[in-house]
MIKE-748973 format. One line per 2 residues: number of its first residue (from 1); their letters; for each residue x, y, z of C-alpha. Coordinates in Angstrom, 3 decimals. Layout:
<atoms>
NUM	A	X:Y:Z; ...
</atoms>
This chain:
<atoms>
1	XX	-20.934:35.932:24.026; -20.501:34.830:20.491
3	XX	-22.818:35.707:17.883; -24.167:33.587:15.450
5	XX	-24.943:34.031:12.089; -26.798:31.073:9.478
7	XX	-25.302:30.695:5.972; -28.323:32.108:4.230
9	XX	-27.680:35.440:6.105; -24.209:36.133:5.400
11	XX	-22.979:39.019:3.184; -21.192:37.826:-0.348
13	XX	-18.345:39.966:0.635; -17.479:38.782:4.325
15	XX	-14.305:36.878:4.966; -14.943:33.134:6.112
17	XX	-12.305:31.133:8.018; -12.272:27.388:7.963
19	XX	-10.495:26.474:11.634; -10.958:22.600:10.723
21	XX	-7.442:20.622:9.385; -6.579:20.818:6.276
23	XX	-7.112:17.098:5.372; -10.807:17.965:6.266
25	XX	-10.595:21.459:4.213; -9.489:19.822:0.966
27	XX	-12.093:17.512:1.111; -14.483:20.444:1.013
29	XX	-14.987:23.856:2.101; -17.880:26.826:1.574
31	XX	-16.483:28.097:-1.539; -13.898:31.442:-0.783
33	XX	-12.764:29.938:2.321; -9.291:30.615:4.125
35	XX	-8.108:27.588:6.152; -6.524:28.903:9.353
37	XX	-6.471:25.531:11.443; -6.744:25.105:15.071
39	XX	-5.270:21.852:14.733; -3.472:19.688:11.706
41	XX	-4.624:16.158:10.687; -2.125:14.435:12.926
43	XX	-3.258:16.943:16.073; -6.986:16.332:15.858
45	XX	-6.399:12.761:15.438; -4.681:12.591:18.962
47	XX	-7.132:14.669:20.800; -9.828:12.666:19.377
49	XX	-8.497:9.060:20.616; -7.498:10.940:24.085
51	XX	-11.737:11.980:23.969; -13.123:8.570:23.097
53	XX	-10.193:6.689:25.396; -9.725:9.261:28.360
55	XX	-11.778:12.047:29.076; -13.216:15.565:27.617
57	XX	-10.851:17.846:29.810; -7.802:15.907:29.206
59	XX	-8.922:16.530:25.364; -9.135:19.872:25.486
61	XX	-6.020:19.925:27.933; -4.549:18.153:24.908
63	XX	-5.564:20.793:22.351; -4.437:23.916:24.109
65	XX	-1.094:22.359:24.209; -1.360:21.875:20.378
67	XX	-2.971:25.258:19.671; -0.930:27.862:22.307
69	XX	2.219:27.919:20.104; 0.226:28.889:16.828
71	XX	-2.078:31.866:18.530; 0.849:34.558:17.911
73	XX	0.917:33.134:13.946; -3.113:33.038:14.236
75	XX	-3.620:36.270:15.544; -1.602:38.002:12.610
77	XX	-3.483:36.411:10.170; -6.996:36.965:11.535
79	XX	-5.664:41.098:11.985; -4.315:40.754:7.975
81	XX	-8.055:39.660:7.315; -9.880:41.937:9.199
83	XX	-8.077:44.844:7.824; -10.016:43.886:4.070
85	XX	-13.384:43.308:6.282; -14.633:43.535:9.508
87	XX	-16.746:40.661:8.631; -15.090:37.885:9.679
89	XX	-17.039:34.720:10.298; -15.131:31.742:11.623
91	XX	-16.611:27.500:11.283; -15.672:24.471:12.011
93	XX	-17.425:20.899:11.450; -20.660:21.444:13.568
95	XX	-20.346:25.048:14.581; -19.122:23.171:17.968
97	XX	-16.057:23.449:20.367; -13.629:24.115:17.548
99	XX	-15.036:27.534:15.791; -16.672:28.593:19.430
101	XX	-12.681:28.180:21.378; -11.254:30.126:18.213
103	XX	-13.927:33.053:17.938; -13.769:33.273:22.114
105	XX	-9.987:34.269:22.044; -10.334:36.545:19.700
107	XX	-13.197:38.235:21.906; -11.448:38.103:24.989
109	XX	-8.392:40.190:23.452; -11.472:42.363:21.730
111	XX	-11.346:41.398:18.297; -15.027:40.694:17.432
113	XX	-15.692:37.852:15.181; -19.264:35.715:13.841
115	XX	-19.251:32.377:14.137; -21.279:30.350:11.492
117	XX	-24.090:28.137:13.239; -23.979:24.589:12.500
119	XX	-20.867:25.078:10.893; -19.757:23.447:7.563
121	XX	-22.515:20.648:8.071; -25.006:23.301:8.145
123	XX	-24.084:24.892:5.120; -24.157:21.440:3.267
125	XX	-27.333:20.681:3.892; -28.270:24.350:3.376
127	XX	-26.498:23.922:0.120; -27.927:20.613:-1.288
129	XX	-31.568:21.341:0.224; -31.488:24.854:-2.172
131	XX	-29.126:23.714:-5.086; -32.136:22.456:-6.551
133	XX	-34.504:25.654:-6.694; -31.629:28.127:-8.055
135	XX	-31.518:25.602:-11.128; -35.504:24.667:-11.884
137	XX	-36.021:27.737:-13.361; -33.144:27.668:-16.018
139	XX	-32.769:27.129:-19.453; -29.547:26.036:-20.388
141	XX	-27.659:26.815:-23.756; -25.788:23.670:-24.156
143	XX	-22.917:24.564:-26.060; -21.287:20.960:-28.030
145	XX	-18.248:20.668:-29.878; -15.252:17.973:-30.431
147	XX	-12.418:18.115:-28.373; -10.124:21.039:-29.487
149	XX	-13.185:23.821:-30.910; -12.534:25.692:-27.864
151	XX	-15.701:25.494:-25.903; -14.557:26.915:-22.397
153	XX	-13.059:29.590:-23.829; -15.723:30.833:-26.125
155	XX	-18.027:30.304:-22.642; -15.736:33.288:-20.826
157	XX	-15.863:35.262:-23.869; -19.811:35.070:-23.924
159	XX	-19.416:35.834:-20.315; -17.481:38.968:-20.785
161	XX	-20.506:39.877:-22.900; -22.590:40.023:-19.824
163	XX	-23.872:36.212:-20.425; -24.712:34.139:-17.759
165	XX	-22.333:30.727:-18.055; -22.030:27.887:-16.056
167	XX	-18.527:25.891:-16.037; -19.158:23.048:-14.733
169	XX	-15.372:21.954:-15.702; -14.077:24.985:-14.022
171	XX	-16.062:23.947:-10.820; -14.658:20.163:-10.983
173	XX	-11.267:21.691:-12.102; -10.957:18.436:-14.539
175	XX	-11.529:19.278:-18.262; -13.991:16.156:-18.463
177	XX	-11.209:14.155:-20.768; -8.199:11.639:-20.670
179	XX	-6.281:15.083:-20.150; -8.568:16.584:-17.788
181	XX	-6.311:17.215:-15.347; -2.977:17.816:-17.577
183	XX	-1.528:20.913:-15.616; -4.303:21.888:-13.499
185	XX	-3.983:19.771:-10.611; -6.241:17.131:-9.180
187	XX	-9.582:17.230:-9.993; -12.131:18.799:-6.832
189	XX	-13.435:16.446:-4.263; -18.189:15.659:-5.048
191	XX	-18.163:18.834:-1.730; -16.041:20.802:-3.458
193	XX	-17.886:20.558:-6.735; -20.942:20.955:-5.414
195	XX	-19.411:23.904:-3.071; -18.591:25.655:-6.457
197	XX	-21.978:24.931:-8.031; -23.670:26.458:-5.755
199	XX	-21.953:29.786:-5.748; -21.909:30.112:-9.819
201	XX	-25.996:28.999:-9.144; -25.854:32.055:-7.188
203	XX	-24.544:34.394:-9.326; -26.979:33.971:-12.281
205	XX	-29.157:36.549:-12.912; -31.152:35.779:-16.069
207	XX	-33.400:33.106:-17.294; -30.689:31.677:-19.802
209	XX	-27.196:29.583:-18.758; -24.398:28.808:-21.597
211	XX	-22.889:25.515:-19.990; -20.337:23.308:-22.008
213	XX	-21.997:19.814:-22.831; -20.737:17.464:-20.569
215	XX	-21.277:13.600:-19.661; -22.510:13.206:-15.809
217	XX	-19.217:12.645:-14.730; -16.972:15.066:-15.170
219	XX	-13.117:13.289:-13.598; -14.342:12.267:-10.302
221	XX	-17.106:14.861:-10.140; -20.881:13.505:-10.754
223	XX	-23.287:16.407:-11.853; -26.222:16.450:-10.195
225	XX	-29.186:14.889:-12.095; -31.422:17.904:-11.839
227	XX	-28.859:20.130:-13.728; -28.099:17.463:-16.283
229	XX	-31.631:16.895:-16.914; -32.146:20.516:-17.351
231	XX	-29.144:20.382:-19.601; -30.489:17.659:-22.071
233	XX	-34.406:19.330:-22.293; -32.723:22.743:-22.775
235	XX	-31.690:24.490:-26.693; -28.543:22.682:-27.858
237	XX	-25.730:24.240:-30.412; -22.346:23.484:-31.955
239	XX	-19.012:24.449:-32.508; -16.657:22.684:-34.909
241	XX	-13.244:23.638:-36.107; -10.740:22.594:-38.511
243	XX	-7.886:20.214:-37.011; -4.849:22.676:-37.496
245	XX	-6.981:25.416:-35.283; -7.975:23.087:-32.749
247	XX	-4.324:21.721:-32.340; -3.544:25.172:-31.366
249	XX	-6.356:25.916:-29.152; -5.209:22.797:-27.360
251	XX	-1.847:23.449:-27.006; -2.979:27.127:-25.212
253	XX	-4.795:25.095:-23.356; -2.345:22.093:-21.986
255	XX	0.704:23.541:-22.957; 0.481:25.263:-19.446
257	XX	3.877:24.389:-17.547; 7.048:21.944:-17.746
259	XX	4.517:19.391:-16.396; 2.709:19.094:-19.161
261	XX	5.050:15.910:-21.053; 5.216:13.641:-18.119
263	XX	1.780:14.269:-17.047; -0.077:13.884:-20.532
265	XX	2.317:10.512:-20.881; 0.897:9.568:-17.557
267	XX	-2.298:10.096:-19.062; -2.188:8.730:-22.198
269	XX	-0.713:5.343:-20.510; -4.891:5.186:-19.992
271	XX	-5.167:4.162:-23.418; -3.721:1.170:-23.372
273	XX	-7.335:-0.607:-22.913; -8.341:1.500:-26.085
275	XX	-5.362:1.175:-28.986; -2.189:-1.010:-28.973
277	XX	0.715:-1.163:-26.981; 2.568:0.117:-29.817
279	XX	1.043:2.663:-30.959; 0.850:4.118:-26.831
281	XX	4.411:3.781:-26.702; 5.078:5.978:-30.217
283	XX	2.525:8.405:-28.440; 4.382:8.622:-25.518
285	XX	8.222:8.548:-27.895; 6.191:11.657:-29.653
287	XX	5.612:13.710:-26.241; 8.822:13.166:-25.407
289	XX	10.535:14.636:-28.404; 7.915:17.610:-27.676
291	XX	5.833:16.870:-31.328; 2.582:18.115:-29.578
293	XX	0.812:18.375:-32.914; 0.839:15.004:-33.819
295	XX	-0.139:13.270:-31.097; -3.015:15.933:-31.055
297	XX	-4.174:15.170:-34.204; -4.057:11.187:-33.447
299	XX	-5.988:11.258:-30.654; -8.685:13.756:-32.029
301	XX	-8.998:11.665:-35.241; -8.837:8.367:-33.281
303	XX	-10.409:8.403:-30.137; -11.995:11.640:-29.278
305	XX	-14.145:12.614:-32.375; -15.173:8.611:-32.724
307	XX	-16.422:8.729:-29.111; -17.848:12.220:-29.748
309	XX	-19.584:11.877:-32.861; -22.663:8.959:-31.409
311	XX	-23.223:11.683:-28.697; -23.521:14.782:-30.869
313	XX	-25.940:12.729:-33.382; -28.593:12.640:-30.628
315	XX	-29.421:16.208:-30.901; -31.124:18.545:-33.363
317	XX	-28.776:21.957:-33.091; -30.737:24.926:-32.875
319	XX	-27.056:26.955:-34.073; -24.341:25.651:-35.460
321	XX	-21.167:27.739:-35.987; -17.353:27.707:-36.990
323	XX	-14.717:28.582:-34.789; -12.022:30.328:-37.626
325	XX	-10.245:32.691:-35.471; -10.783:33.126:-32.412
327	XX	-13.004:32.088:-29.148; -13.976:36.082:-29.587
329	XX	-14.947:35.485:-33.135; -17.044:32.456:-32.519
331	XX	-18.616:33.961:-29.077; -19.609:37.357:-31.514
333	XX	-21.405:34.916:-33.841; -23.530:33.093:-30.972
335	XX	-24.253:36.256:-29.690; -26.111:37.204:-33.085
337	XX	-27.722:33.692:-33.366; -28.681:34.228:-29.942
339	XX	-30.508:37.644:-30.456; -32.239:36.346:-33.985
341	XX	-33.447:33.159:-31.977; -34.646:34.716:-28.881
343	XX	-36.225:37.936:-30.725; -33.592:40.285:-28.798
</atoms>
């Protein structure tokens, strides 16, 4: 017999194995977990059609043909993993045949594993049914500041202080900009997001959240209107920053790989809609001969801090502070407002 266990009573440190394909893991996964397929995307696709268009055995026949070569390869990885924890709690889309065949060879050969009821559709709706009540009782510190100040790193710095943060950019990995995804990679999948959400959500322990100030969409990621609400009622500050330091703080921060030329052209091909032909194509010229700093300073001067500056005028700041040195530096100073505002 397999046992069972529900998202809401499994241990923060137990090791969670995704058995569905990846195409259906990158769409979105309980944040943590390892993808150890039963079948790829091509695989389920074929025993699917041979379920709706033949029968169920001749599916399943179909599937231990596909999955018999991998067990050896399985098995290895499921021992690596249970040598870090004996928890080990394997899902699949519905908690159904896929996660139930995977977690039964394993206990025939006497290596005990959980299997997650419901499966990943279980914890989604766990998910978006308590998303909701792990947010209602926060005030967020919405932190605002043009392109360049630094923002995400003065949030981890403020973190390392024993601050509660929430990055919502580092939970859509997209940086919420033209260059949001200038070598990071794509930006998450809405489940993924969401996934992500809900475990920083999870994490915070005190009544007060630093989160960057974002617009509700952040690349292809829409935050959920509950949080952004909270965001716009809650006690709003600023950063700003002279252009020379926030060229710098943007080259630590897109400056990452060789990517970064051909992928910021890519990006800043966007514009076209925005600024002439022309003036694109001397961009683009500029990236090329690897002059970073001025198309930094064009596109601060031109197009971010324009767009910015209607946004930040609908606020009354509560703090407002200069980042001179460092994301340390600035975080130090919003500590001390922080204390002097809340009577600490």
């Amino acid at each position: 017999m397999i046992n069972e266990l529900e998202f809401k009573d499994l241990k923060k440190d137990c090791i969670l194995i995704d058995v569905r394909s990846p195409g259906e893991y990158k769409d979105g996964t309980i944040a943590g977990a390892i993808n150890i397929p039963i079948l790829d995307d091509e695989e389920r696709k074929i025993v699917g059609t041979t379920y709706t268009q033949s029968s169920k055995n001749e599916a399943r026949r179909q599937g231990v043909k596909f999955v018999s070569p991998k067990l050896p390869e399985i098995f290895d990885k499921v021992l690596e993993l249970k040598k870090k924890n004996t928890l080990v709690v394997v899902f699949c889309a519905r908690g159904g045949y896929r996660s139930t065949a995977f977690a039964s060879i394993f206990s025939a050969i006497g290596v005990n594993l959980f299997k997650l009821k419901d499966g990943y559709k279980g914890y989604r709706k766990y998910v978006l049914n308590n998303m909701p009540n792990l947010s209602k009782d926060i005030t967020y510190i919405v932190m605002h500041g043009n392109t360049g100040v630094g923002k995400t790193n003065i949030l981890y710095e403020l973190k390392n202080s024993e601050f509660d943060i929430l990055d919502l950019e580092g939970c859509a990995n997209h940086r919420g900009s033209l260059l949001g995804s200038v070598c990071i990679g794509n930006c998450n999948t809405q489940k993924t997001f969401e996934a992500n959400l809900y475990q920083e959500l999870s994490d915070i322990k005190s009544k007060y959240v630093f989160v960057e100030a974002e617009s509700k969409k952040i690349g292809k990621c829409v935050v959920p209107e509950y949080i952004f609400s909270s965001m716009k009622n809650g006690i709003h500050i600023n950063v700003d920053a002279s252009i020379p330091y926030r060229i710098e703080s943007l080259k630590k921060d897109y400056v990452l790989n060789e990517n970064w030329i051909e992928e910021s052209i890519a990006a800043i091909d966007k514009l076209r809609r925005y600024i002439s032909n022309e003036k694109v194509d001397d961009l683009q010229n500029k990236l090329r001969e690897n002059n970073f700093d001025d198309v930094a300073a064009f596109l601060m001067t031109n197009y971010y801090d324009p767009m910015y500056m209607h946004k930040a005028n609908e606020y009354d700041y509560a703090g407002k502070f200069i980042a001179e040195k460092s994301a340390y530096n600035t975080a130090f100073e919003i500590k001390k407002w922080f204390n002097e505002y809340f009577g600490g």
